[in-house]
N, C-alpha and C positions, 0 to 999 in steps of 0.2 A: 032762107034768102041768100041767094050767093052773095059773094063781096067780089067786088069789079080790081082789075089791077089799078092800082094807082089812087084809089078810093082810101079816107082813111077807116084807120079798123073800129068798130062799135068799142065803145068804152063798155068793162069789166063791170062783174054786178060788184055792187061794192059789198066788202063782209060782213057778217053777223056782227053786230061789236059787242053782241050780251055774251059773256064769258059762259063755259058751261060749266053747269054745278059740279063743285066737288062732291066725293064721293065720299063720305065721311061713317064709318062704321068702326064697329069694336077691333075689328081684324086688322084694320091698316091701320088704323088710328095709334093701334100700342105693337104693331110690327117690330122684333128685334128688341123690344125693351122687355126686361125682367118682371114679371109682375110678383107681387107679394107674396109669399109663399117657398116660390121656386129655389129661393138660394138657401143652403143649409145657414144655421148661423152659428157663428164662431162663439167657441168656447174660450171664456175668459180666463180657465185657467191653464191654459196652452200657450206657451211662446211659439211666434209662429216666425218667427226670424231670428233667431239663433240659430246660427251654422253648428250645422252634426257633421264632426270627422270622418266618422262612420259611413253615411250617407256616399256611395259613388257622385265624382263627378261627373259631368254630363260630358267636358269635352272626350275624357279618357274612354266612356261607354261609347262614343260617337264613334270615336277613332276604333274600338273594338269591335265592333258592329261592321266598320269599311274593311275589313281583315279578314271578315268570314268568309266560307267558302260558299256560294249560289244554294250547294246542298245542306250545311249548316243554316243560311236563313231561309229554305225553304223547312225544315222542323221545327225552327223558332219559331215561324209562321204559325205553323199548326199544334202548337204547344196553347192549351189554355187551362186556367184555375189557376195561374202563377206570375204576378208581378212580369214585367220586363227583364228590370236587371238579374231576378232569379233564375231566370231562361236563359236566358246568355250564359251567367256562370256555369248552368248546367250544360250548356251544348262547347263552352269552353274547356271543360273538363271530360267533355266524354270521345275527346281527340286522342288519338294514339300518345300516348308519351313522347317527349322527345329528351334526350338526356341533354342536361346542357350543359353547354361548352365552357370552358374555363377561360378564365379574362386573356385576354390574346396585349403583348406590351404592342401600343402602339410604334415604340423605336423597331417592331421585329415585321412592321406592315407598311410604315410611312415611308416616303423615298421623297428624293428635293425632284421635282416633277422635270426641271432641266436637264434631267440626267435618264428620263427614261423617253424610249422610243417614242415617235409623235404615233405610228399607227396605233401603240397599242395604249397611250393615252388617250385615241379618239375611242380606244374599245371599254375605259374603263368604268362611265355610267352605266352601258350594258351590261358590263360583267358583275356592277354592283346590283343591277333591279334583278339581276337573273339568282341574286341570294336569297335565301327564305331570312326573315327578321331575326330568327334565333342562330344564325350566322354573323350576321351585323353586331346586332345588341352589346357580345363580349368587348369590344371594343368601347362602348362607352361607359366600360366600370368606372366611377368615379376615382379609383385607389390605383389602378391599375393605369390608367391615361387621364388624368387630372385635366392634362389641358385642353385633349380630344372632348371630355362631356365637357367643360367653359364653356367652349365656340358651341358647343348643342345647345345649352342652357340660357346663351345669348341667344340665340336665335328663336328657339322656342317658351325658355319661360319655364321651361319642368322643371317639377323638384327633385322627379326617380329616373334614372334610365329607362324602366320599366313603361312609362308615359309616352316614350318617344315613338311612335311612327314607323313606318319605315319612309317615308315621305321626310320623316324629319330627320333621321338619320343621312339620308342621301343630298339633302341640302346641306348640310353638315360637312357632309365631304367634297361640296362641289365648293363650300366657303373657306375648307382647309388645302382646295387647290389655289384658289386664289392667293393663299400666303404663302405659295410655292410649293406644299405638298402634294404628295398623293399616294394614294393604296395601292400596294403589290397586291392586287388579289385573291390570289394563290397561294398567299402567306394565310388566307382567312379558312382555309380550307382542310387544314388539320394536317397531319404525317409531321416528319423531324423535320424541327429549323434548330439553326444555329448563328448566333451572333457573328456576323462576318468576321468582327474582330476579336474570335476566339477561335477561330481557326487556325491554326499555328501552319506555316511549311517549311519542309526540312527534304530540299529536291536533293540534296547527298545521298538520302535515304528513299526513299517513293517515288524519285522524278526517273523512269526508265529510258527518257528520249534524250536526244546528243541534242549538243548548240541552244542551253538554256541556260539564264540569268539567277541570280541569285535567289530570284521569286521561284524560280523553276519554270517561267515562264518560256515556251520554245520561240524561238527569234524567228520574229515573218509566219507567227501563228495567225490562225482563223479572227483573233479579235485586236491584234495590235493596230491600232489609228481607230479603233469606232472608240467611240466617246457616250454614246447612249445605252444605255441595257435595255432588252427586250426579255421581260419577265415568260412572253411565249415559246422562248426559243434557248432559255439556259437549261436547262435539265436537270438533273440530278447529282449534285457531288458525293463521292464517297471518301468517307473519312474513316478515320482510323484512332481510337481513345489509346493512348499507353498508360493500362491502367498500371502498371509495376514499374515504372518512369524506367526501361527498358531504354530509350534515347533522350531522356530529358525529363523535365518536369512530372511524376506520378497524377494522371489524372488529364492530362494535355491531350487535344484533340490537332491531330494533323490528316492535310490535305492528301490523298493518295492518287484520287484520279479526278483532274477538275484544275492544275496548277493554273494552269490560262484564263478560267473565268472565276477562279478566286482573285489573283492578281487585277483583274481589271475593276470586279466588285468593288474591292477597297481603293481604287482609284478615283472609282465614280458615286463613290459613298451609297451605297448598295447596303443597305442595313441587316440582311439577312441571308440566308442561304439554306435552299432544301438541303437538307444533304439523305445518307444511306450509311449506315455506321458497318464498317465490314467485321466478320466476325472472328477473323483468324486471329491466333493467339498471339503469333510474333509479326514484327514488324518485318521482317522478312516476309513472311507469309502476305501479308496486305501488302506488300507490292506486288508481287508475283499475280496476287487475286484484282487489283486494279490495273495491272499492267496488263492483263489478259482480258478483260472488259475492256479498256481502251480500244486494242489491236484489235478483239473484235467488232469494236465498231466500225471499223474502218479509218482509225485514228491514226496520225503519228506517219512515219516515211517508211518506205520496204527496208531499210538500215535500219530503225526503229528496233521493226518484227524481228529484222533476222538477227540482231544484238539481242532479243528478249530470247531466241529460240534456241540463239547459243547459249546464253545465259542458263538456263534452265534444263539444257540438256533436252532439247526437242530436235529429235533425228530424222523421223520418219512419221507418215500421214497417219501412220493407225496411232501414234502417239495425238495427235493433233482430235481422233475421234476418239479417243479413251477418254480426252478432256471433253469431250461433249462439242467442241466445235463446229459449225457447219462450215464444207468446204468453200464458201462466198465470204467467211470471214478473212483478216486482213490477216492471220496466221496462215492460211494456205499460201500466202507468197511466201511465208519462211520455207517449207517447205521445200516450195521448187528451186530453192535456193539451195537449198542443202547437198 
């Protein structure tokens, strides 16, 4: 029967109001409950809550386990007849060795953060994730940087360095920027450091260039007025040990090529320095060998050169290629000078 417009509508049938029967059977009835039987029962002469030392715990296996490589937890995977934690041990031990590294002072890594460049601050969580852990780790000897594993220890709660993360290490160092520090990263990376403030200079003796300061530092050089260090862009100093205290102290390590950004290091409290120890017997000899690395860099003023080439007795080019030179070094100007 149609319904008209404006008609009202039939009234709905009204509903069943007899509920329908539950379904009541053995199967729903004891759904998800234990029935008798099922559960082993405890033996009475068992503590079953005393902590075993022994026993791993679960954060450190957790954190172990986040460390593996996709191809270590795909053979964990398919490892069976062996506990968990035995399988990890096993595929953690059947990694290439890695020799490790000896405790690094954190005075030869840290730096007051106002003092280093802002780019290569912005590079420095980078350069830290881009570490493998067993790079980090020496840093938080507890014997070695006492105060470096506290601020770990606060934040995380571990008892060993061994516990720590790399996740917790790197928070670690983003909480010892905030107190003003921060990691020269390239200190973490192994070859010769030296304590800036044992670098001794003696420009009477190894400073080759005219117009320098008691530092040996050349006036109107490449770093006079910057105030920041960029750990990307110092390089290499060569130093010089007098082991037969030949000019002073037996044992004394002096700057030979590098006066400019030793001088500014210890200005800018610069805790360290790569250096390259030269190997000539006299001190004569290690300037002549850093003074000729300099010029070939293209260091120093054509006066420089052509005072090093008088000095030395450099006459002529084949003199210049007997040293090994190439003629684009800044010794070829001595040359044409002559």
């Amino acid at each position: 029967m149609e319904q008209r417009l404006g008609a009202p509508a039939p009234a709905a049938a009204a509903p069943d109001a007899t509920p329908a029967p539950a379904i009541q059977n053995a199967t729903t009835e004891n759904f998800g409950k234990a029935q008798p039987g099922e559960l082993p029962q405890a033996d009475p002469a068992i503590d079953y809550w005393t902590y075993d030392p022994e026993l791993p715990e679960s954060t450190a296996l957790g954190k172990t386990l986040e460390e593996l490589s996709d191809q270590e937890l795909v053979t964990l995977q398919q490892g069976a007849g062996l506990p968990v934690v035995e399988r990890v041990n096993q595929t953690v031990e059947a990694r290439a060795g890695v020799e490790p590294r000896p405790p690094v002072a954190a005075q030869m890594v840290m730096a007051p953060a106002d003092r280093l460049a802002d780019d290569y601050l912005e590079s420095v969580t980078r350069k830290l994730g881009a570490r493998d852990d067993y790079e980090l780790r020496p840093l938080f000897d507890p014997e070695a940087n006492p105060q470096l594993w506290q601020k770990a220890q606060a934040l995380t709660g571990m008892d060993d360095p061994s516990q720590l993360s790399k996740a917790d290490m790197l928070d670690t160092f983003d909480a010892m920027r905030a107190d003003g520090q921060a990691p020269i990263v390239n200190r973490m990376m192994g070859g010769q450091m030296l304590p800036t403030a044992e670098i001794q200079a003696a420009p009477q003796v190894f400073q080759y260039k005219g117009g320098v300061n008691e530092a040996g530092e050349q006036i109107g050089n490449s770093l006079e007025g910057v105030e920041r260090w960029d750990p990307n862009a110092e390089n290499i100093v060569q130093v010089w040990r007098d082991a037969n205290g030949e000019i002073g102290q037996p044992g004394a390590v002096y700057v030979v090529n590098g006066h400019n950004r030793l001088a500014a290091a210890k200005r800018m409290g610069i805790p360290s320095m790569r250096v390259e120890y030269l190997d000539s017997p006299t001190a004569g000899e290690a300037r002549l060998q850093g003074a000729i690395s300099n010029v070939s860099d293209g260091k120093g003023t054509v006066f420089d050169a052509a005072k090093l080439a008088r000095e030395y007795g450099i006459t002529d080019q084949a003199q210049l290629k007997a040293l090994g030179k190439p003629g684009a070094s800044g010794l070829r100007t001595c040359s044409l000078l002559l």
